[in-house]
C-alpha positions as CSV (number, residue, x, y, z in Angstrom):
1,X,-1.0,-6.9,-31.2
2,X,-1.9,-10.6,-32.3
3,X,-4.2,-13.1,-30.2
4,X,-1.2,-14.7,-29.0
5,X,0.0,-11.3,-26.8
6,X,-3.8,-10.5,-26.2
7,X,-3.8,-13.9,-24.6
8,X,-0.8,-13.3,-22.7
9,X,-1.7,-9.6,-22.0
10,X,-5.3,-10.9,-20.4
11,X,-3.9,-13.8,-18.3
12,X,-1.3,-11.4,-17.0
13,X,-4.0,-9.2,-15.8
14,X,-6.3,-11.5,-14.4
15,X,-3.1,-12.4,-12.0
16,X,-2.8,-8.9,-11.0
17,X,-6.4,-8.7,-10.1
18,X,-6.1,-12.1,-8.4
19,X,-3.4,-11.2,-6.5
20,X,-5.0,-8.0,-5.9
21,X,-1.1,-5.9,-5.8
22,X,0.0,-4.1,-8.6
23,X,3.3,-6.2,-10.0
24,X,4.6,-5.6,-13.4
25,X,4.2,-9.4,-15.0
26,X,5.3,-10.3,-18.5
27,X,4.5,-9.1,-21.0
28,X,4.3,-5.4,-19.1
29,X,7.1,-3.0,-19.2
30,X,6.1,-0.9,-16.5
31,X,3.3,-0.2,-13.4
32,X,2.2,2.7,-15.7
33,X,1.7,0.2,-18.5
34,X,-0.1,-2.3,-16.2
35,X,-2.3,0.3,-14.3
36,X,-3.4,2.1,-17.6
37,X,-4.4,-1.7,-18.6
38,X,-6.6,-2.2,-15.3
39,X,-8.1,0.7,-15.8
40,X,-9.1,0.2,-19.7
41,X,-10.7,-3.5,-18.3
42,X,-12.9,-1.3,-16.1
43,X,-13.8,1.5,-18.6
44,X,-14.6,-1.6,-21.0
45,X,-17.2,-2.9,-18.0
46,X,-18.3,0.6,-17.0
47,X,-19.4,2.6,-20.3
48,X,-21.0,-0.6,-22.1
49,X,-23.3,-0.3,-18.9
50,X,-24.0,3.2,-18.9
51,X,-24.3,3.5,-23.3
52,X,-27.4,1.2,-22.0
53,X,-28.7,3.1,-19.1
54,X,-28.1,6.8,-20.9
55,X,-31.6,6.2,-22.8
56,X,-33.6,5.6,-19.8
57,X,-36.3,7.4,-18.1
58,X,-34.8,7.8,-14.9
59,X,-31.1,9.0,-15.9
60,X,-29.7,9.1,-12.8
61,X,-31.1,5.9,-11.5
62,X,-30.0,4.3,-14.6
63,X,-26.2,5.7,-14.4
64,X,-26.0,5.0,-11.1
65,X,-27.3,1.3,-11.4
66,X,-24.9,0.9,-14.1
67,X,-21.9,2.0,-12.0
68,X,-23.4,-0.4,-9.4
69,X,-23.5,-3.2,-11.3
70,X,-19.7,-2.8,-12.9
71,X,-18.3,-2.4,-9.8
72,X,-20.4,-5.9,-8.1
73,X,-19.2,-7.7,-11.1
74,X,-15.4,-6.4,-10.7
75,X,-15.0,-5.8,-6.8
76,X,-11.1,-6.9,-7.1
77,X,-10.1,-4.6,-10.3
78,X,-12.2,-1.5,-8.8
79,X,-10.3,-1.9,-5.4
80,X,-6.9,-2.2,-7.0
81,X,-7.6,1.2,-9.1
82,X,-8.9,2.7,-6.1
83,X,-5.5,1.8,-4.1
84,X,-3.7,4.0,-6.8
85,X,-6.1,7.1,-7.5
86,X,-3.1,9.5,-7.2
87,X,-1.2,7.8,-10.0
88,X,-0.8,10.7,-12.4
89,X,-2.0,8.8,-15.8
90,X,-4.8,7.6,-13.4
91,X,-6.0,10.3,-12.1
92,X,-6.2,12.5,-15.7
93,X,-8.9,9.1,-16.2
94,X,-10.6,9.3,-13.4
95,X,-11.3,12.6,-14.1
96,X,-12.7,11.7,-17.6
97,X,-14.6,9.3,-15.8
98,X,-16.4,10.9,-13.7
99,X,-17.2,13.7,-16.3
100,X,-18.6,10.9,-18.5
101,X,-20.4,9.6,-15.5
102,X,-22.1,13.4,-14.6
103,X,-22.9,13.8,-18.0
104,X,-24.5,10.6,-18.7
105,X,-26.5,11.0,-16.0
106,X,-27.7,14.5,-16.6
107,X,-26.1,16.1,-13.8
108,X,-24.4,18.7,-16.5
109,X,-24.1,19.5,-19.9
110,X,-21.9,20.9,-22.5
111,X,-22.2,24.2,-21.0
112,X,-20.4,23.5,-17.9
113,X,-16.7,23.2,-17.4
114,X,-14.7,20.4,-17.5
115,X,-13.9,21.0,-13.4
116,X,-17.8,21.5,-12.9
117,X,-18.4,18.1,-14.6
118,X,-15.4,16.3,-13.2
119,X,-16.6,17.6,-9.4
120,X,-20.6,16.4,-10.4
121,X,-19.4,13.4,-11.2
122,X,-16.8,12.7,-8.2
123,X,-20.0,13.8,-5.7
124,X,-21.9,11.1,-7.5
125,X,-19.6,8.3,-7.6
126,X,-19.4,9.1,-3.8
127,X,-23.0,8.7,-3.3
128,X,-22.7,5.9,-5.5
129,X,-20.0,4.3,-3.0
130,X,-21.5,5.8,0.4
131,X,-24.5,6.3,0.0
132,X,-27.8,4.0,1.0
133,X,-28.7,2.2,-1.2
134,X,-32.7,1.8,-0.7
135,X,-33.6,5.3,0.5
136,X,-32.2,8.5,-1.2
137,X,-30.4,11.0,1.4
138,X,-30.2,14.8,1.2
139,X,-27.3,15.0,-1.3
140,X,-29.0,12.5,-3.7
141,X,-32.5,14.9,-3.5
142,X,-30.1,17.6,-4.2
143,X,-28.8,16.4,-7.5
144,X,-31.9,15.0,-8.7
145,X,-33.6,18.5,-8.2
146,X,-30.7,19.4,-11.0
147,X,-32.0,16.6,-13.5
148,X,-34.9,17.9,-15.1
149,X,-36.5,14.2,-14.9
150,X,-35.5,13.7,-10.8
C-alpha cells in the first residue's frame, strides 16, 4: 500500500467514524473489510496504552486506566465496534482482546485457557464500562484478590 491509498484509506475511515454507521466507502470492498479496519485503529490506540501500563506497580489499575483512556480519546470508533460485536471476524478479535487485556493485567497467565482468559478479560472490560469509577465494588475486590499485587 503506498501513502497515496493510506491517505485515502484514513480519510475514508475518519468518515465512517464521523458518520458514526458502518458504510462501505472507497477504497473498501466490503463491511468486513471496513469493520476489520475500525477495529485495527482501536487496537493501534488500545495496546500502545496498555505496552505502557503492563510495567506498573498496580497492574490492574494501570490496564484498566489504559482501557479508559483509549476509549475517552475514541468514544465514536469504540461505539461503532460495539454496535457490531456479533460480527464473526469481530468477535474472534474481541476475544483476543480481551485475553490480551486479562493477561496484561494479571488476572491470568499462561496456564489458563484461552476461554478462561477471554471470560477474565470480558468481566473486566465490563467493570471497566459499568463500573464506578472512584470506589471499587465487590467484583473489582474480587479480581484484585486474584492479582498477587491487588
Amino acid at each position: 500500500m503506498g501513502w497515496d491509498e493510506y491517505y485515502r484509506r484514513r480519510d475514508a475511515l475518519n468518515g465512517v467514524i464521523e458518520r458514526g454507521e458502518l458504510s462501505v466507502p472507497e477504497p473498501f470492498t466490503g463491511p468486513t473489510e471496513v469493520l476489520l479496519a475500525l477495529h485495527h485503529r482501536w487496537s493501534l490506540q488500545l495496546v500502545g496504552r496498555v505496552e505502557l501500563a503492563a510495567a506498573a506497580d498496580d497492574p490492574v489499575d494501570a490496564v484498566g486506566a489504559a482501557w479508559r483512556e483509549a476509549a475517552a480519546a475514541n468514544p465514536a470508533l469504540l461505539a461503532l465496534l460495539d454496535e457490531y460485536t456479533d460480527h464473526p471476524p469481530l468477535r474472534a478479535l474481541i476475544r483476543a482482546e480481551q485475553r490480551m487485556l486479562a493477561r496484561a493485567a494479571g488476572l491470568t497467565g499462561p496456564e489458563d485457557g484461552r476461554l478462561v482468559q477471554a471470560a477474565l478479560g470480558a468481566a473486566f472490560v465490563a467493570l471497566l464500562r459499568n463500573g464506578p469509577q472512584e470506589r471499587r465494588n465487590p467484583v473489582e475486590r474480587l479480581l484484585r484478590k486474584l492479582v498477587p499485587s491487588g
